[in-house]
SEDREN-445923 format. One record per residue (C-alpha): x, y, z; residue in one letter. Coordinates in steps of 0.1 Angstrom, whole numbers, plus 5000, padded with zeros to 4 digits. Example, Ala and Ser with C-alpha at 12.3 -4.5 7.8 and 13.67 -1.06 7.14 Angstrom:
SEDREN-445923
512349555078a
513749895071s
end
This chain:
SEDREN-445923
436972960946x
439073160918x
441873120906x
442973420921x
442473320957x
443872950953x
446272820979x
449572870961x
452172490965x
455372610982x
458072440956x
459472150969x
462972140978x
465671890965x
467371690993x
470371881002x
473871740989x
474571671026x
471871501029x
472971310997x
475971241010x
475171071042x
472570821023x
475570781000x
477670691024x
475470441049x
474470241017x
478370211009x
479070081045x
475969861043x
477469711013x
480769681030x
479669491058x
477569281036x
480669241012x
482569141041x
480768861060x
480368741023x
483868701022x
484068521056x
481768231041x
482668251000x
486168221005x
486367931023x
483867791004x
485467830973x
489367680988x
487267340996x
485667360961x
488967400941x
490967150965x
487966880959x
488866880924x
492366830926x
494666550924x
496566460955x
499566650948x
497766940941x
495566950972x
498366960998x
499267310990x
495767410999x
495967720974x
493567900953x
495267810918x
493167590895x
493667260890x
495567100861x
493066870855x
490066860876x
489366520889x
485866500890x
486766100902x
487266230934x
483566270943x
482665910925x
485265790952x
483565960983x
479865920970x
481465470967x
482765501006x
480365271024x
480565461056x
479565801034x
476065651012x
475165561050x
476165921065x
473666061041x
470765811049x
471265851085x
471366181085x
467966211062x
466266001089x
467266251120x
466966541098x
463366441086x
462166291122x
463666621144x
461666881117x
458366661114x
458566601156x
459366991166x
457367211138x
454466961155x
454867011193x
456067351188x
452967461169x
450867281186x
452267411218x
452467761209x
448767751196x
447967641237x
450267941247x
448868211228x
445268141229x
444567991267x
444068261293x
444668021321x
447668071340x
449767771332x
450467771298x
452568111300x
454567931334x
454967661310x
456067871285x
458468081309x
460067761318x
460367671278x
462568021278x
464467941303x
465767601279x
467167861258x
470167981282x
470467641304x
473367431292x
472767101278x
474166861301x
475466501279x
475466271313x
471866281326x
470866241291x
472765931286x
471565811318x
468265891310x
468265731273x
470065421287x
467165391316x
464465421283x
466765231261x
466965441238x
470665501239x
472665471208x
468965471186x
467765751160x
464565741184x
466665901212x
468766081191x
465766261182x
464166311211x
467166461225x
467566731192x
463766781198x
464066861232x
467367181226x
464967281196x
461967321213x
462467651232x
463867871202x
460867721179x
458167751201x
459268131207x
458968171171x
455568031166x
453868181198x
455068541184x
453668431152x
450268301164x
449668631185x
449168851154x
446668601139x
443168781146x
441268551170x
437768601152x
439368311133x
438868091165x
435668211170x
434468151136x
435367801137x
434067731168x
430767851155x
430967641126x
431267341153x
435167261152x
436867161186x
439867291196x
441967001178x
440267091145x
440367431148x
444367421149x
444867161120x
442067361097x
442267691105x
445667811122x
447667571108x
447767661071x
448567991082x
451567881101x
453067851065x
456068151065x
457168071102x
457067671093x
459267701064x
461467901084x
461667661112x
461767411086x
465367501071x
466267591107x
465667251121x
467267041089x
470367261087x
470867121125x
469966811125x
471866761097x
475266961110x
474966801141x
477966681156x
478266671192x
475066481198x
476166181173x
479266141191x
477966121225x
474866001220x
475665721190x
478665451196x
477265261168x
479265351134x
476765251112x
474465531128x
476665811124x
475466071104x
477266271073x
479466511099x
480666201120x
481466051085x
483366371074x
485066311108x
486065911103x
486665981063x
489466241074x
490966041095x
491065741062x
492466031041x
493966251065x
496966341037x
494566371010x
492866681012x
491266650978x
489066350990x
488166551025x
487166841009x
485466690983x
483366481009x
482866831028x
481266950996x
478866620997x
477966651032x
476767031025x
474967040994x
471766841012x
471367161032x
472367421005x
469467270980x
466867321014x
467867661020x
467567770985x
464467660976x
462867801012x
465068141014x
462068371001x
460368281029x
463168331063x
463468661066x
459368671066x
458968401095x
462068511114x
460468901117x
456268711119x
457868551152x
459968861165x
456869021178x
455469021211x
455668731231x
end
Protein backbone atom coordinates (compact mmCIF):
# COMPACT_ATOMS: atom_id res chain seq x y z
CA UNK A 1 0.00 0.00 0.00
CA UNK A 2 1.48 3.70 -0.69
CA UNK A 3 1.96 6.08 1.11
CA UNK A 4 -0.54 7.87 -0.66
CA UNK A 5 -3.53 5.69 0.18
CA UNK A 6 -2.50 5.10 3.99
CA UNK A 7 -5.26 5.40 6.54
CA UNK A 8 -4.64 8.92 7.85
CA UNK A 9 -4.70 8.90 12.48
CA UNK A 10 -7.45 11.51 13.35
CA UNK A 11 -5.37 13.68 16.00
CA UNK A 12 -6.17 12.92 19.39
CA UNK A 13 -7.93 15.32 21.45
CA UNK A 14 -6.83 16.61 24.89
CA UNK A 15 -9.32 15.95 27.72
CA UNK A 16 -11.52 18.95 27.85
CA UNK A 17 -10.86 21.57 30.80
CA UNK A 18 -14.31 20.36 32.11
CA UNK A 19 -13.41 17.28 32.03
CA UNK A 20 -10.21 18.41 34.00
CA UNK A 21 -12.05 19.97 36.32
CA UNK A 22 -14.38 17.28 37.47
CA UNK A 23 -11.17 14.71 38.00
CA UNK A 24 -9.78 17.80 39.79
CA UNK A 25 -12.38 18.12 41.92
CA UNK A 26 -13.41 14.18 43.01
CA UNK A 27 -9.63 13.67 43.84
CA UNK A 28 -9.94 16.86 46.15
CA UNK A 29 -13.04 15.44 47.91
CA UNK A 30 -11.47 11.99 48.07
CA UNK A 31 -8.74 13.57 49.88
CA UNK A 32 -11.07 15.34 52.08
CA UNK A 33 -12.85 12.52 53.26
CA UNK A 34 -9.69 10.67 53.73
CA UNK A 35 -8.25 13.82 55.51
CA UNK A 36 -11.20 13.72 57.67
CA UNK A 37 -11.67 10.28 59.13
CA UNK A 38 -7.88 10.70 59.64
CA UNK A 39 -8.60 13.32 61.90
CA UNK A 40 -11.31 11.32 63.71
CA UNK A 41 -8.50 8.64 64.75
CA UNK A 42 -5.02 10.99 64.78
CA UNK A 43 -6.35 13.41 67.00
CA UNK A 44 -7.38 11.47 69.66
CA UNK A 45 -4.53 9.54 69.34
CA UNK A 46 -2.22 12.22 69.60
CA UNK A 47 -4.30 13.98 73.09
CA UNK A 48 -3.50 10.35 74.85
CA UNK A 49 0.05 10.48 73.52
CA UNK A 50 0.93 14.04 74.93
CA UNK A 51 -1.17 13.45 78.26
CA UNK A 52 0.91 9.98 78.78
CA UNK A 53 3.97 12.00 79.01
CA UNK A 54 2.86 14.46 81.34
CA UNK A 55 3.21 15.01 84.93
CA UNK A 56 0.03 14.86 86.94
CA UNK A 57 -0.61 18.42 86.98
CA UNK A 58 -0.25 18.78 83.53
CA UNK A 59 -2.51 15.87 82.43
CA UNK A 60 -5.73 17.15 84.11
CA UNK A 61 -6.19 19.86 81.60
CA UNK A 62 -6.30 17.29 78.95
CA UNK A 63 -4.89 19.84 76.30
CA UNK A 64 -2.74 19.64 73.34
CA UNK A 65 0.23 21.81 74.72
CA UNK A 66 3.54 19.95 75.26
CA UNK A 67 4.79 18.93 78.22
CA UNK A 68 7.31 20.74 80.37
CA UNK A 69 9.13 17.88 80.93
CA UNK A 70 8.10 14.71 79.46
CA UNK A 71 7.93 11.99 81.98
CA UNK A 72 8.89 9.06 80.26
CA UNK A 73 8.63 7.39 84.12
CA UNK A 74 5.17 7.28 83.63
CA UNK A 75 5.21 4.16 81.35
CA UNK A 76 8.12 2.39 83.63
CA UNK A 77 5.17 2.83 86.32
CA UNK A 78 2.36 1.21 84.18
CA UNK A 79 4.62 -1.45 82.40
CA UNK A 80 5.76 -2.32 87.00
CA UNK A 81 1.65 -2.56 87.75
CA UNK A 82 1.30 -6.22 88.45
CA UNK A 83 -2.23 -6.37 87.28
CA UNK A 84 -0.83 -4.71 83.70
CA UNK A 85 2.58 -7.32 82.82
CA UNK A 86 -0.49 -9.93 83.35
CA UNK A 87 -3.14 -7.96 81.04
CA UNK A 88 -0.61 -8.31 78.36
CA UNK A 89 0.14 -12.12 78.89
CA UNK A 90 -3.37 -12.90 79.09
CA UNK A 91 -4.31 -11.12 76.39
CA UNK A 92 -1.33 -12.85 74.17
CA UNK A 93 -2.86 -16.25 75.15
CA UNK A 94 -6.57 -15.41 73.85
CA UNK A 95 -5.26 -13.39 71.08
CA UNK A 96 -2.94 -16.25 69.85
CA UNK A 97 -5.50 -19.27 70.75
CA UNK A 98 -8.86 -17.34 69.00
CA UNK A 99 -6.48 -16.60 65.50
CA UNK A 100 -4.66 -20.19 65.42
CA UNK A 101 -8.45 -21.89 66.45
CA UNK A 102 -10.70 -19.76 63.66
CA UNK A 103 -8.12 -19.22 60.52
CA UNK A 104 -8.21 -23.31 61.20
CA UNK A 105 -11.96 -24.20 61.26
CA UNK A 106 -12.77 -21.38 59.08
CA UNK A 107 -10.42 -22.59 56.29
CA UNK A 108 -11.01 -25.76 56.75
CA UNK A 109 -14.69 -25.24 56.65
CA UNK A 110 -14.83 -23.03 53.77
CA UNK A 111 -12.55 -25.52 51.74
CA UNK A 112 -15.85 -28.21 52.49
CA UNK A 113 -18.17 -25.28 51.37
CA UNK A 114 -16.73 -24.43 48.23
CA UNK A 115 -15.64 -27.61 46.83
CA UNK A 116 -18.62 -30.26 47.99
CA UNK A 117 -21.55 -30.30 45.66
CA UNK A 118 -23.72 -32.10 48.22
CA UNK A 119 -26.43 -30.14 49.55
CA UNK A 120 -25.47 -29.74 53.17
CA UNK A 121 -22.53 -27.88 53.26
CA UNK A 122 -24.19 -24.66 51.62
CA UNK A 123 -27.38 -25.23 54.52
CA UNK A 124 -24.56 -25.34 56.77
CA UNK A 125 -23.07 -22.51 55.47
CA UNK A 126 -26.51 -20.46 55.20
CA UNK A 127 -26.92 -21.06 58.80
CA UNK A 128 -23.05 -19.80 59.41
CA UNK A 129 -24.61 -16.38 57.72
CA UNK A 130 -27.23 -16.19 59.63
CA UNK A 131 -24.48 -15.91 63.02
CA UNK A 132 -23.57 -12.75 61.48
CA UNK A 133 -27.03 -10.71 62.24
CA UNK A 134 -28.19 -12.94 65.39
CA UNK A 135 -27.28 -11.25 68.65
CA UNK A 136 -24.98 -12.82 71.03
CA UNK A 137 -26.81 -13.76 73.89
CA UNK A 138 -24.19 -13.66 77.46
CA UNK A 139 -26.69 -16.08 79.64
CA UNK A 140 -26.97 -19.31 77.64
CA UNK A 141 -23.35 -18.99 77.22
CA UNK A 142 -22.63 -18.84 80.76
CA UNK A 143 -24.96 -21.59 81.39
CA UNK A 144 -23.45 -23.52 78.81
CA UNK A 145 -19.62 -22.84 79.92
CA UNK A 146 -20.65 -23.52 83.57
CA UNK A 147 -22.42 -26.97 82.44
CA UNK A 148 -18.76 -27.74 80.45
CA UNK A 149 -16.79 -26.04 83.08
CA UNK A 150 -15.31 -24.01 81.25
CA UNK A 151 -16.57 -20.79 82.82
CA UNK A 152 -14.18 -18.25 84.00
CA UNK A 153 -11.10 -20.37 81.76
CA UNK A 154 -9.08 -18.94 78.56
CA UNK A 155 -10.41 -22.39 77.07
CA UNK A 156 -14.01 -21.02 77.13
CA UNK A 157 -13.16 -17.74 76.62
CA UNK A 158 -11.92 -18.84 73.39
CA UNK A 159 -14.31 -20.93 72.36
CA UNK A 160 -16.84 -18.37 72.86
CA UNK A 161 -14.64 -15.57 70.54
CA UNK A 162 -14.32 -18.44 68.07
CA UNK A 163 -17.66 -19.14 67.83
CA UNK A 164 -18.93 -14.79 66.96
CA UNK A 165 -15.70 -14.99 64.60
CA UNK A 166 -16.61 -17.89 62.71
CA UNK A 167 -19.33 -16.53 60.40
CA UNK A 168 -17.51 -13.26 59.09
CA UNK A 169 -14.26 -15.43 58.52
CA UNK A 170 -15.62 -18.31 56.98
CA UNK A 171 -17.46 -15.79 54.43
CA UNK A 172 -14.17 -14.54 53.70
CA UNK A 173 -12.36 -17.66 52.98
CA UNK A 174 -15.24 -19.48 50.99
CA UNK A 175 -15.27 -16.26 48.58
CA UNK A 176 -11.65 -16.64 48.49
CA UNK A 177 -11.43 -20.41 47.74
CA UNK A 178 -14.11 -20.09 44.82
CA UNK A 179 -11.72 -18.24 42.53
CA UNK A 180 -8.91 -20.87 43.11
CA UNK A 181 -9.16 -23.02 39.79
CA UNK A 182 -10.20 -26.49 40.77
CA UNK A 183 -7.69 -28.40 38.27
CA UNK A 184 -5.63 -27.79 41.41
CA UNK A 185 -7.87 -30.49 43.21
CA UNK A 186 -7.77 -32.61 40.49
CA UNK A 187 -4.12 -32.57 40.08
CA UNK A 188 -3.58 -33.59 43.48
CA UNK A 189 -5.87 -36.15 43.63
CA UNK A 190 -4.10 -37.68 40.68
CA UNK A 191 -0.93 -37.53 42.33
CA UNK A 192 -2.67 -39.65 45.16
CA UNK A 193 -3.50 -36.99 47.98
CA UNK A 194 -6.76 -37.40 49.98
CA UNK A 195 -8.91 -34.75 50.72
CA UNK A 196 -7.06 -33.83 54.11
CA UNK A 197 -3.72 -33.56 52.18
CA UNK A 198 -4.92 -31.92 49.42
CA UNK A 199 -6.15 -28.80 51.70
CA UNK A 200 -2.89 -28.61 53.96
CA UNK A 201 -0.50 -28.95 50.52
CA UNK A 202 -2.14 -27.53 47.98
CA UNK A 203 -5.04 -24.85 48.96
CA UNK A 204 -3.62 -23.94 51.98
CA UNK A 205 -0.49 -22.06 50.96
CA UNK A 206 -2.63 -20.22 48.75
CA UNK A 207 -4.85 -19.09 51.47
CA UNK A 208 -1.84 -16.72 52.31
CA UNK A 209 -3.48 -12.90 51.47
CA UNK A 210 -7.05 -13.79 53.00
CA UNK A 211 -5.09 -15.47 56.25
CA UNK A 212 -3.08 -12.52 56.97
CA UNK A 213 -6.10 -10.59 56.66
CA UNK A 214 -8.09 -12.66 58.99
CA UNK A 215 -5.03 -12.84 60.90
CA UNK A 216 -4.88 -8.96 61.97
CA UNK A 217 -8.65 -9.18 62.04
CA UNK A 218 -8.94 -11.82 64.62
CA UNK A 219 -5.85 -10.40 67.05
CA UNK A 220 -7.08 -6.81 66.85
CA UNK A 221 -10.36 -8.52 68.62
CA UNK A 222 -9.27 -10.67 70.71
CA UNK A 223 -7.07 -8.46 71.95
CA UNK A 224 -9.76 -5.25 72.20
CA UNK A 225 -12.10 -7.46 73.66
CA UNK A 226 -14.03 -6.20 76.47
CA UNK A 227 -17.43 -7.35 76.99
CA UNK A 228 -16.55 -11.02 76.81
CA UNK A 229 -13.74 -10.73 79.68
CA UNK A 230 -16.19 -9.15 81.89
CA UNK A 231 -18.90 -11.55 81.59
CA UNK A 232 -17.29 -14.40 80.86
CA UNK A 233 -14.04 -13.94 83.37
CA UNK A 234 -14.67 -13.15 87.29
CA UNK A 235 -11.16 -14.18 87.90
CA UNK A 236 -8.84 -10.88 88.04
CA UNK A 237 -5.79 -12.49 87.34
CA UNK A 238 -7.45 -13.52 83.88
CA UNK A 239 -8.43 -10.24 82.67
CA UNK A 240 -6.91 -9.23 79.68
CA UNK A 241 -5.03 -5.64 78.80
CA UNK A 242 -8.69 -3.66 78.21
CA UNK A 243 -10.11 -5.12 81.63
CA UNK A 244 -6.74 -3.81 83.02
CA UNK A 245 -7.07 -0.39 81.29
CA UNK A 246 -10.52 -0.58 83.09
CA UNK A 247 -9.29 -1.58 86.86
CA UNK A 248 -5.97 0.73 86.34
CA UNK A 249 -8.41 3.81 85.75
CA UNK A 250 -10.22 3.26 88.43
CA UNK A 251 -6.43 3.10 90.75
CA UNK A 252 -5.64 6.33 88.97
CA UNK A 253 -8.85 7.74 88.07
CA UNK A 254 -7.33 11.59 88.81
CA UNK A 255 -4.21 10.85 87.02
CA UNK A 256 -4.80 10.95 83.51
CA UNK A 257 -1.09 10.82 82.63
CA UNK A 258 -0.86 7.18 84.03
CA UNK A 259 -4.31 6.11 82.13
CA UNK A 260 -3.42 7.35 79.03
CA UNK A 261 -0.12 6.24 79.12
CA UNK A 262 -1.43 2.60 79.93
CA UNK A 263 -3.89 3.21 76.85
CA UNK A 264 -0.86 3.69 74.82
CA UNK A 265 0.62 0.15 76.16
CA UNK A 266 -2.48 -1.73 75.76
CA UNK A 267 -2.51 -0.54 71.85
CA UNK A 268 0.82 -0.75 70.53
CA UNK A 269 0.59 -4.91 70.53
CA UNK A 270 -2.02 -4.47 67.89
CA UNK A 271 -0.45 -1.34 66.08
CA UNK A 272 2.97 -3.46 65.45
CA UNK A 273 0.42 -6.53 63.86
CA UNK A 274 -1.26 -4.30 61.64
CA UNK A 275 1.78 -2.66 60.30
CA UNK A 276 3.70 -5.31 59.50
CA UNK A 277 0.47 -7.26 57.69
CA UNK A 278 -1.24 -3.96 56.05
CA UNK A 279 0.22 -4.70 52.45
CA UNK A 280 -1.73 -7.51 52.48
CA UNK A 281 -5.73 -6.38 53.87
CA UNK A 282 -6.98 -4.58 51.30
CA UNK A 283 -5.89 -7.84 48.98
CA UNK A 284 -7.74 -10.46 51.17
CA UNK A 285 -10.60 -8.23 52.09
CA UNK A 286 -11.45 -7.71 48.05
CA UNK A 287 -10.05 -12.00 47.31
CA UNK A 288 -13.09 -12.81 49.80
CA UNK A 289 -15.71 -10.11 48.43
CA UNK A 290 -16.51 -12.22 45.52
CA UNK A 291 -19.12 -14.55 44.99
CA UNK A 292 -20.24 -16.57 47.66
Amino acid sequence: MTAAHSPKRAPRRSPSSGARTRKALRLGLIYLVAALISAIYLIPLSLVLLTSVKSEAESKIMDFSLPAHPQWENYATVLGTEGVARGLLNGLIVSVGVTGLTVLVCAMAAYVIARSPARFPARAYQYLLAGMIAPFSFIPAIKVLQVLGLYGTFTGLILVDVGIQIPFITLMYVGFIQRLPRSLDEAAIIDGAGPIRTFFQVILPLLRPVSVTSLVLLVTYAWNEFQNVLFLMPNQSKWTMPMTVFDFQGMHSYNYALVCANIVVSVIPVLIVYIFAQKHIVAGMVAGAVKS
